[in-house]
C-alpha positions in Angstrom: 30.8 7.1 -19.7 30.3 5.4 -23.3 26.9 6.1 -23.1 27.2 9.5 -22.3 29.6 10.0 -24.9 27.5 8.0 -27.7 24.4 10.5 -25.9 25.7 13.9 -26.3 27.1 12.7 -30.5 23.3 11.3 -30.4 22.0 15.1 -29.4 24.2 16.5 -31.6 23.3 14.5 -34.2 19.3 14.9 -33.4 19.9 19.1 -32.9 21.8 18.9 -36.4 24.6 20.6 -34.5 22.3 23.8 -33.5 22.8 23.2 -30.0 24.4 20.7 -27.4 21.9 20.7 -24.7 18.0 19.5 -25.2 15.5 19.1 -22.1 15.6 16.6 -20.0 12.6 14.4 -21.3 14.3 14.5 -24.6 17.8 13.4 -23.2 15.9 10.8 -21.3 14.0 9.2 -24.3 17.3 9.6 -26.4 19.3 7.6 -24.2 16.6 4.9 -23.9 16.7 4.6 -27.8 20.0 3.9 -27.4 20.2 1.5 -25.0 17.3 -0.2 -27.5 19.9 -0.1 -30.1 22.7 -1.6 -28.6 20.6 -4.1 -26.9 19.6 -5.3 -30.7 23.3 -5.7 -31.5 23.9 -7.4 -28.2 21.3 -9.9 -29.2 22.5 -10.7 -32.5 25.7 -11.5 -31.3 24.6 -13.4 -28.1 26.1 -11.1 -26.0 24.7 -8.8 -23.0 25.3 -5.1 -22.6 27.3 -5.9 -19.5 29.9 -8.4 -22.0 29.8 -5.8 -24.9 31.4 -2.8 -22.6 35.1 -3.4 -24.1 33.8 -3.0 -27.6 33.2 0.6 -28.9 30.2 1.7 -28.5 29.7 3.7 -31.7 30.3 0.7 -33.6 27.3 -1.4 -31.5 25.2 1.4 -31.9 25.7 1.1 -36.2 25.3 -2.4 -36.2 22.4 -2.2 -33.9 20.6 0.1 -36.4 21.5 -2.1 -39.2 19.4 -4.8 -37.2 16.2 -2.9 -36.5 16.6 -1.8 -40.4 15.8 -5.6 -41.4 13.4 -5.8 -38.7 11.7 -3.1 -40.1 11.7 -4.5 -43.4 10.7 -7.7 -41.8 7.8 -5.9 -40.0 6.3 -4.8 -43.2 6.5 -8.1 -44.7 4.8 -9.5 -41.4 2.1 -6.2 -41.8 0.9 -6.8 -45.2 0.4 -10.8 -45.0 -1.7 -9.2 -41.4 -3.6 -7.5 -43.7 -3.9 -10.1 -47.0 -5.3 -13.0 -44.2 -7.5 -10.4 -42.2 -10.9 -12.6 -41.6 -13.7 -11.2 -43.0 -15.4 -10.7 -39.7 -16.1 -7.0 -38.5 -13.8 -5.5 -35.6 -13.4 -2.4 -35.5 -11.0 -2.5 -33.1 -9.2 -5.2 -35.2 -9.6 -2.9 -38.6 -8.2 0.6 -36.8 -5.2 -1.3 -35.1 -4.2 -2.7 -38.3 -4.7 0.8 -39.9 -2.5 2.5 -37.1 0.1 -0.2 -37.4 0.7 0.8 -41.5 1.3 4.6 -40.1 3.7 3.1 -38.0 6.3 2.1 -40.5 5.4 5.5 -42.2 6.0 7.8 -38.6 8.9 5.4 -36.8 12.3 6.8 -36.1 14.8 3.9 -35.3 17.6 6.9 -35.8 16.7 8.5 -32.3 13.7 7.1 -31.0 14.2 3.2 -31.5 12.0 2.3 -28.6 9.2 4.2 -29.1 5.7 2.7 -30.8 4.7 5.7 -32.4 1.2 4.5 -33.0 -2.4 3.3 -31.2 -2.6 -0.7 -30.7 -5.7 -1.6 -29.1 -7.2 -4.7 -30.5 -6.4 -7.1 -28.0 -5.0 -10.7 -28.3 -5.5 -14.1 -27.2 -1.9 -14.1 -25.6 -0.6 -10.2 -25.3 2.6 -8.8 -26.5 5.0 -9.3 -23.2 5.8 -5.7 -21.8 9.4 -5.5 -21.9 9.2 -5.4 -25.4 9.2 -2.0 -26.7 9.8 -0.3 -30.6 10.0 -2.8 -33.8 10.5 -5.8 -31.6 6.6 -5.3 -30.2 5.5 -4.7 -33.3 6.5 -7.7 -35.2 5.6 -9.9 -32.3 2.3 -8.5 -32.4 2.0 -8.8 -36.1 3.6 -12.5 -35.4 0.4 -13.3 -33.2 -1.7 -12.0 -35.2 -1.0 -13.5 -37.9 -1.3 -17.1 -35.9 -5.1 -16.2 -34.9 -5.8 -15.1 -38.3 -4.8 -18.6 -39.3 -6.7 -20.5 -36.8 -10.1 -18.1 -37.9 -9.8 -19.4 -41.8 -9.8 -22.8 -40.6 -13.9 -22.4 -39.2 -16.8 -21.2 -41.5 -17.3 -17.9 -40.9 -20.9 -17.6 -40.5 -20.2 -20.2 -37.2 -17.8 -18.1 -36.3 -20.1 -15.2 -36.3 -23.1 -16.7 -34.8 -20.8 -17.2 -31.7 -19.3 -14.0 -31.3 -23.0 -12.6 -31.3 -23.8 -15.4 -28.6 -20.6 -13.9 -26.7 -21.5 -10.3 -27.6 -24.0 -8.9 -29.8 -22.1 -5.8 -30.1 -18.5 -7.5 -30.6 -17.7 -5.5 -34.0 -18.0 -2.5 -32.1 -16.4 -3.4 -28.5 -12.8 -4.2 -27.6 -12.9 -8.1 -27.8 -10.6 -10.9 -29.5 -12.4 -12.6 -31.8 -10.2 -15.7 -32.2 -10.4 -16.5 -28.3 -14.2 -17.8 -27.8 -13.3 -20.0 -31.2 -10.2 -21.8 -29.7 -12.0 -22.6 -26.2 -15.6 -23.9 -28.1 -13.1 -25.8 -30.0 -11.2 -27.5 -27.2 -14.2 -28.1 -25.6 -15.5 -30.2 -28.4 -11.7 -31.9 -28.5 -12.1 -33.0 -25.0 -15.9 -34.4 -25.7 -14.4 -36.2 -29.2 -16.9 -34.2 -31.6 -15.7 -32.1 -34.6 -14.1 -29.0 -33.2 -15.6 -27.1 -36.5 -18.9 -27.1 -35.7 -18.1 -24.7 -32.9 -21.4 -25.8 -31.6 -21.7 -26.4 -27.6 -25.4 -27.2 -26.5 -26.5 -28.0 -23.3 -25.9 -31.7 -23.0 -22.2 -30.9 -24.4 -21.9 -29.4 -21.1 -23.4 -31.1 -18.7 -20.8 -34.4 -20.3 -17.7 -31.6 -20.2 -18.8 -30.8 -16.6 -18.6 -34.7 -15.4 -15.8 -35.1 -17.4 -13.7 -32.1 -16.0 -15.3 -31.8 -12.4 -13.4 -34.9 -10.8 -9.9 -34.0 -12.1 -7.4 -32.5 -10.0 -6.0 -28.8 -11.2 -3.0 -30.7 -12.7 -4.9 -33.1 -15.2 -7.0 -30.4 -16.1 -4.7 -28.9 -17.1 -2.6 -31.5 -19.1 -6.2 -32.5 -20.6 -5.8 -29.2 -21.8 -2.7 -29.2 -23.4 -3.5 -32.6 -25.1 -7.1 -31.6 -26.7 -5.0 -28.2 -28.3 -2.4 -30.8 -29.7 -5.1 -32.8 -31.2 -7.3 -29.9 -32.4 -3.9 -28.4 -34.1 -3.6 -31.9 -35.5 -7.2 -31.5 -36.9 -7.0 -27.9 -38.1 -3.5 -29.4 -40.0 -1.7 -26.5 -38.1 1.7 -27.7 -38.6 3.7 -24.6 -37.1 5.7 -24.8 -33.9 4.7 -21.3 -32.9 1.0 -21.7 -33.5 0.8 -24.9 -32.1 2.8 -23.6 -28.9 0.5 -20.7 -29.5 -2.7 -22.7 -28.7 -0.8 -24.6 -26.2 -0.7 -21.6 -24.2 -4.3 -20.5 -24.9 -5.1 -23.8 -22.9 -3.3 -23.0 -20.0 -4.9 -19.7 -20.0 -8.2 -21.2 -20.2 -7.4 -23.6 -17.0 -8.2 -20.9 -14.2 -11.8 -19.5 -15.7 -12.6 -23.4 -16.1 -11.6 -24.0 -12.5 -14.0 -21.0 -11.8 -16.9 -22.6 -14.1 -16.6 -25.8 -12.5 -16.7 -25.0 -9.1 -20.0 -22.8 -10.2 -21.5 -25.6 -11.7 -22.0 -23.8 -14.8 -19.7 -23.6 -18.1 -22.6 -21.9 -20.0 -20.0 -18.6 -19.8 -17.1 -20.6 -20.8 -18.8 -22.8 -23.6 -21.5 -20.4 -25.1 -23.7 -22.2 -27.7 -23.8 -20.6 -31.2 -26.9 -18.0 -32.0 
């Protein structure tokens, strides 16, 4: 009954008094945002929705706002440092999601529709943006991840790192396709043979030692040779942060079905390309 209380001041508030009713869609989206809102204050203060039904709802739903206000202004913050360490790589997928992500601060309205992502977001990342995460909160995550992968790009020459996106896909500036992803797996897979993960370089012979190697592991040491060749190529790039390290971690793990795949094909050619 809060809710619809704090809902009808919301349409009020969102008709500037002109009228009490608004169609249902609207009502609907309306009541999501707040829900959004209150579930920002509930987080700052450790609390659930379920805890926070004594307190008064109006007062959650300012405090709320006041949250997603510094996450906004934490967003922007997150957005222009995206843009500062953009590689120098073509993408345009990666150069139009940026681009729609600046409108988004411009077009957002935390006041009634908090949840929303009023903008298009389609360059894809190693590790998506988990669902349940909706508004500001999938925004800076994304522009959190983003900003991890443009990291781990600056710490390869660029020309390598060209030369093996046009062995992945000589059309990769103009298709939908990560460009940090085929640089973290050629990298483990150098970690694992010893060699110097910057050279990005996986010929023939690299493969045929990674496929001995690899082949006579069980799932579960594949996996944790994984995990231990991302620690020690973080440890070689100097990446010192616990998110990117954790990110890479979880690259790894990622990579442990598709190598399970190569393996049992006998062939990690489409795994481990070599550069053009």
């Amino acid at each position: 009954m809060k809710l619809w209380r704090l809902l009808a001041k919301q349409t009020a508030r969102y008709t500037m008094g002109d009228s009490s009713s608004v169609p249902v869609e609207t009502a609907q989206e309306l009541l999501s945002s707040i829900c959004f809102v209150i579930g920002e204050a509930a987080e700052r203060e450790e609390g659930s929705l379920a805890g926070l039904s004594g307190s008064d709802p109006d007062a959650l739903f300012e405090r709320g706002q006041k949250v997603i206000q510094k996450k906004i202004t934490e967003g922007r913050k997150l957005w222009t440092n995206a843009c500062l360490t953009a590689p120098e790589i073509r993408s345009q997928s990666y150069r139009d999601t940026l681009r729609e992500i600046g409108t988004f601060f411009r077009q957002y309205d935390f006041r009634f529709f908090a949840h929303q992502i009023p903008c298009s977001i389609d360059y894809q990342l190693c590790l998506p943006v988990p669902e349940n995460l909706s508004g500001i909160r999938y925004v800076n995550e994304y522009l959190r991840r983003i900003l991890i992968e443009n990291g781990v790009l600056h710490c390869f020459e660029k020309d390598r790192v060209i030369r093996l996106l046009k062995s992945c896909c000589p059309d990769y500036d103009g298709l939908l396709i990560n460009l940090c992803e085929p640089v973290i797996t050629n990298a483990l897979g150098l970690t694992l043979l010893g060699e110097d993960p910057c050279s990005l370089q996986i010929a023939d012979e690299h493969r045929e030692t990674l496929l001995d190697l690899l082949r006579p592991l069980p799932r579960l040491k594949r996996k944790a040779a994984l995990e231990h060749a991302a620690e020690q190529l973080c440890r070689s790039l100097q990446i010192r942060d616990p998110a990117a390290k954790e990110y890479l971690s979880q690259i790894a793990d990622g990579i442990c079905p598709r190598l399970s795949s190569a393996i049992k094909a006998g062939d990690l050619s489409g795994l481990f390309p070599s550069l053009c």
